[in-house]
N, C-alpha and C positions, 0 to 999 in steps of 0.2 A: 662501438665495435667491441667486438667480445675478445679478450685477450688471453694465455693460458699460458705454460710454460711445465713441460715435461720433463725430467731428469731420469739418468738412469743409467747406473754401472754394470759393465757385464767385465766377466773373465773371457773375451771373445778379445783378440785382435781387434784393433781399429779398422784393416781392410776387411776384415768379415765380418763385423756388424756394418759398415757401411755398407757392405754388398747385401747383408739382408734388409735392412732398414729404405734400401731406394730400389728395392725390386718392387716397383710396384703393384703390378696382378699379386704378389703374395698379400698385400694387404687386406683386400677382396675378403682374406678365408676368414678374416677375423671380424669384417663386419657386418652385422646381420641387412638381410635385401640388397647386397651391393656387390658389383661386377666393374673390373676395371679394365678399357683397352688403353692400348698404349698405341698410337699414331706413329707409324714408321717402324714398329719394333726396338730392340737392341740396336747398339748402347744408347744408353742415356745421354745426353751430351744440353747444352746448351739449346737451347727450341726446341727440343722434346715438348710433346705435348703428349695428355693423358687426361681420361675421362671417366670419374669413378660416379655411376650410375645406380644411384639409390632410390627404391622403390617396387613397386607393383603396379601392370601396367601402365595407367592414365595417370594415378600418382606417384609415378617416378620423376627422379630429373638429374638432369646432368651436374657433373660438379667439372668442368674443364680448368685444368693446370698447368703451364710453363715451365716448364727448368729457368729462370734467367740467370743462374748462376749453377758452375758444376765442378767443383775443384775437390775432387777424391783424396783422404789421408794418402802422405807418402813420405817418407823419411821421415819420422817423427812430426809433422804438422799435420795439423788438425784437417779432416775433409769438412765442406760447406756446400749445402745443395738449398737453392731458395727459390721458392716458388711462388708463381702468379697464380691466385683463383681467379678466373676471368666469365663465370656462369651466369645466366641470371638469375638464381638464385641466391647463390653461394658465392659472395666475393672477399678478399683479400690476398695472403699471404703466409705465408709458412717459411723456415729455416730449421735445417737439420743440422746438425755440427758434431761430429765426430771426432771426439779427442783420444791421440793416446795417453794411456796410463803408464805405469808401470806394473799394474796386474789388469791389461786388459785395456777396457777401454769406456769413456761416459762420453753418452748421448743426449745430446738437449736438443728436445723439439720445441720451437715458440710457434704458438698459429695466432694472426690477428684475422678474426672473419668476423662478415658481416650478412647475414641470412635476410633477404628481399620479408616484409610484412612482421618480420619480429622487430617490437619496438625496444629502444636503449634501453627501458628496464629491465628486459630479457637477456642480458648481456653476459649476467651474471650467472644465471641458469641456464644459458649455453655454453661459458667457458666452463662451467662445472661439468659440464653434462663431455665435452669435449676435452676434459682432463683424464675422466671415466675411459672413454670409449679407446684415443689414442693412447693412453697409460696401458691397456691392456692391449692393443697393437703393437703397441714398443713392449712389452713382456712377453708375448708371445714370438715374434717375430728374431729376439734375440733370446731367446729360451734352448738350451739345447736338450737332448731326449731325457728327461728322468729331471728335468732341471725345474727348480719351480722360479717364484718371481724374483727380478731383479733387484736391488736396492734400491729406493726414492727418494733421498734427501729431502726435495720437494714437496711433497704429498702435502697438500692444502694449498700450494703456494699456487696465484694464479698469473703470477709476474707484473699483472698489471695495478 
């Protein structure tokens, strides 16, 4: 299982990076060939499901996700949103955790996935490859206008 771990400080409130951070379809804009529905709409809550769809035609495929956990920042405690990959391709897990700061607020995303025909030695060059792709989802996503990238503390680290 390919494991990764993303850091990242913004000068954003912890309720408005977690509001950008689990909008889902905004994710979509940042990754190339990929469209995301969300199953039942707004809000997010618990069973939420969502289906980020990568690809071109024949080879595309679904990547489907669960909320099973959804406790939004509030009064100074951390929000937590963690997810089921339940596809046949693409299985595992993810956690979002939203802390406040005192200038703002740090985001850590950990994904443990496991991609259908890539073998364990690929693990490495997928959590790389998926440090890449969400690093720059989590920097854009919490970017504000004129604003470049976030801070990374992490940057090489793959947590596992």
């Amino acid at each position: 299982m390919a494991v990764f771990r993303i850091e990242r400080f913004s000068p954003l409130p912890a309720a408005e990076a977690w509001r950008r951070v689990t909008d889902w379809e905004r994710h979509a804009a940042h990754v190339p060939l990929t469209a995301i529905t969300v199953a039942g709409g707004s809000p997010t809550r618990v069973g939420t499901v969502f289906t980020a769809r990568t690809g071109v035609g024949p080879l595309a495929f679904g990547d489907p996700m669960e909320v099973v956990r959804w406790t939004p920042p509030a009064g100074g405690r951390a929000g937590i949103c963690l997810l089921e990959k339940r596809g046949s391709v693409v299985l595992g897990r993810a956690s979002i955790d939203v802390l406040p700061t005192h200038s703002g607020s740090h985001v850590v995303w950990v994904e443990e996935l496991r991609v259908r025909l890539v073998p364990r030695w690929g693990d490495p060059l997928l959590a790389s490859a998926g440090r890449q792709l969400f690093g720059g989802v989590l920097d854009s996503l919490l970017a504000s206008p004129g604003e470049g990238r976030s801070h990374d503390p992490g940057e090489g680290r793959d947590g596992g």
